[in-house]
C-alpha positions, 0 to 999 in steps of 0.5 A: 471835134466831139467836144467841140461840137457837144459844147456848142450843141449844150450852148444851143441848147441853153440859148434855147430854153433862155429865149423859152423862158423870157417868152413864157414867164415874166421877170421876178427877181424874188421868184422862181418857176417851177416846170414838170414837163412829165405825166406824173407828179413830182414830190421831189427834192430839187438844187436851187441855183447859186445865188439862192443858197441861204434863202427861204422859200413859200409857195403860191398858197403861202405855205412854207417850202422845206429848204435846207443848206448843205455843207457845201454849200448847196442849197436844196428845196422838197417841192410838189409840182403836179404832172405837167404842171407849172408852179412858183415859189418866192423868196422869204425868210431863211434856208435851214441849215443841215447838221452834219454828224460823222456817221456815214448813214442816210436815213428817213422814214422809209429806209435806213443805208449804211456806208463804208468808207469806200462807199460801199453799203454794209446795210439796206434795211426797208422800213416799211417791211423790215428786210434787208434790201441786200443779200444775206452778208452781201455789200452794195455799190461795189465798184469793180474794175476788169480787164476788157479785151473782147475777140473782136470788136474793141469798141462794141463788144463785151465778152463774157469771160470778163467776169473771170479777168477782176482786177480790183475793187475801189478804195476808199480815199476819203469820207465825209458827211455833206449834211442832212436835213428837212429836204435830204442826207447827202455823204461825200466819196472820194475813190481810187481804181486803178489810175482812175480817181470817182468822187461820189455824191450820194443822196436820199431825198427825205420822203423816198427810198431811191438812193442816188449816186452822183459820180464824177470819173477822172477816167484813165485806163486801158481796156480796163472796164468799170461796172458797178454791183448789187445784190440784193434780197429779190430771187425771180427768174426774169428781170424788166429791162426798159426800153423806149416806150416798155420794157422787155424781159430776160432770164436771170439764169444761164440754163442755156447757150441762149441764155448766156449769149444774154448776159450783157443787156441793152436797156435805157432808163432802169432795170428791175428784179421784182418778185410779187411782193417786193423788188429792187431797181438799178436806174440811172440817167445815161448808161445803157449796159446791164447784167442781171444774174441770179439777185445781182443787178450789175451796171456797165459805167465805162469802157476803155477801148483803143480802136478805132480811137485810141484815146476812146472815153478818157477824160471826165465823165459824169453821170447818176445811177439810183437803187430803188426798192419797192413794194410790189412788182415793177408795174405796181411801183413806181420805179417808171416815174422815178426813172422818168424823173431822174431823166427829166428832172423839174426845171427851174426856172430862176428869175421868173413868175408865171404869166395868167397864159402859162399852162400847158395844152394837154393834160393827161389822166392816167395810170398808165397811158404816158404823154412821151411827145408834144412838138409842132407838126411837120406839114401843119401849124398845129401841135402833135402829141403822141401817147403811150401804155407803158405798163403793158395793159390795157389802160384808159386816159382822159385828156383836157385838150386846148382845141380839136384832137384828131387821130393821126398816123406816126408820120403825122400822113394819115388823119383818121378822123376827129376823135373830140374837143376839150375833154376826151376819153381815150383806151389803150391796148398794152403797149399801144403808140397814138399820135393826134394833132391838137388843131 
């Protein structure tokens, strides 16, 4: 019945965003829209659609899109929308294709990873300081397998003393290079643990050094759990976890009993473990299990419970998980807009060209202070937008409005007045949450 019902909901879910993108855009067979519904700017690397594969791209200015066609067949595009922002590019010339050598190595300007063949990193080596990004002798990516019999609870608790019950590590099954180009390097895993098989695809975009690992699970185990592991070159005594609109902090020690009932932490889009000058960041884009302790930052990827269901999460699962590392502390970089992006990617929309009337109603101008909702009122016919500080500061915004902005309650009940029209400053206490209606 789950099934069943999560299909039609995606069903809906497309259907939606069809009729979305007949009302807003006009049809183009050679063009494609691009939609950055985040506030911040998108350089990025994004697949293009099937039929696109081999095609050459140029921007509304004219200027040559980088495009390059995979191994297997995917075709990918480095493009700059800018936040909250619309743009397009059309079809015109040929896509590069990408070389693939058989070294398991992906690398840019920025860092330099290296792979074994079951997928694990040997070495992580940042550029920009010449350090490794793992601990001394250490590999990353390992994908462990425990035994998982909580006291009590099956289905939502996770004991501590799993850590002593390993059972094994994946093992390589097969290796290869899926090319590497203009726009990305991307290498190709297959794993086995236990009875379960992972394919893994694991990319760096040319211009970043987040490293993504796009997993497939054929999952099939019994109270068996699957986390996966990185130790790196950071020590600090607390981790940033994220949490809707913040992030909260946890000891990466366990001096005492609190600190251990503690060890397994609930968080959303990213966790980081930053000292002043550098840190490293786990994000991923639908788990919600974590562990720090000491330098390793520890994902919880899945679970085999029998109760109450007994055939709880077999199948197939799909999910992405990144390292990121940084200079800086968590607030200095950007590991909230990776995180965002990697949750929300730019949309695009195949088949289209931008109407003269395509834009979006707010713009928002920030370093901090986050556009987190734009919908309908409940009670009114006008919009609703609510705007965050995310970076736990205080933090100023500008916002360039498509009408009259008036300060409301988060249950849109209470007016607290018009705050301005077209262009508003507006200031942020750390944290802060405010809602207006765009009339």
């Amino acid at each position: 019945t789950t099934h069943a019902e999560h299909a039609e909901m995606l069903e809906t879910c497309e259907r939606l965003i069809a009729a979305a993108q007949e009302q807003l855009f006009m049809p183009d067979s050679e063009s494609l829209v691009l939609l950055n519904t985040l506030s911040y700017d998108a350089n990025t690397a994004v697949e293009l659609p099937a039929d696109w594969a081999g095609a050459g791209l140029v921007d509304e200015a004219g200027e040559k899109v980088a495009v390059q066609t995979d191994g297997n067949g995917a075709a990918v595009a480095m493009v700059s929308v800018p936040s909250l922002g619309i743009c397009k590019l059309r079809k015109s010339g040929k896509a590069t294709a990408s070389t693939t050598d058989q070294e398991l190595v992906l690398e840019n300007a920025l860092v330099r990873y290296e792979f074994a063949g079951n997928g694990e990193l040997t070495a992580a080596i940042d550029k920009e300081t010449g350090a490794s990004i793992l601990a001394e002798g250490e590999r990353g990516n390992i994908l462990s397998l425990y035994i998982d019999r909580p006291n009590n609870w099956d289905a939502w608790d996770v004991d501590v003393f799993y850590e002593d019950e390993l059972l094994q590590t994946a093992e390589g099954v097969s290796a290869k290079v899926l090319g590497k180009g203009a726009v990305q390097g991307s290498l190709a895993f297959t794993l086995k643990v236990g009875d379960s098989t992972i394919q893994q695809t694991v990319r760096l975009a040319a211009n970043s050094k987040r490293l993504d690992f796009k997993t497939e699970v054929d999952w099939q185990e019994r109270h068996k759990m699957l986390r996966a592991a990185f130790p790196v070159n950071v020590r600090s005594d607390f981790a940033s976890f994220d949490i809707q609109y913040g992030y909260a902090k946890r000891p990466t020690h366990r001096n005492t009993s609190w600190d251990m009932a503690r060890f397994e932490v609930a968080a959303h889009k990213y966790i980081d473990l930053s000292d002043l000058d550098y840190g490293v960041a786990l994000l991923n884009d639908c788990k919600y299990g974590h562990k720090v302790h000491d330098n390793v930052l520890d994902l919880n990827l899945l679970r085999a419970p029998t109760y109450p269901d007994a055939d709880a999460d077999l199948g197939k699962h799909s999910f992405t998980y990144s390292l990121l590392p940084h200079k800086g502390d968590l607030v200095a970089s950007d590991v909230m807009a990776e995180a965002s992006l990697l949750n929300q990617p730019v949309s695009v929309f195949a088949g289209s060209s931008i109407r003269a009337v395509s834009a979006l109603p707010v713009q928002v101008e920030s370093d901090s202070v986050q556009l987190e909702v734009l919908k309908k009122a409940e009670k009114e016919d006008c919009l609703v937008i609510r705007l965050v500080e995310r970076a736990g500061r205080k933090g100023s915004a500008t916002l360039a409005v498509a009408g009259e902005l008036i300060e409301t309650d988060l249950m849109e009940w209470h007016d607290a007045g018009a705050v301005g029209k077209g262009k508003v400053e507006l200031s942020f206490e750390p944290f802060e949450i405010r809602t207006f209606k765009i009339k």
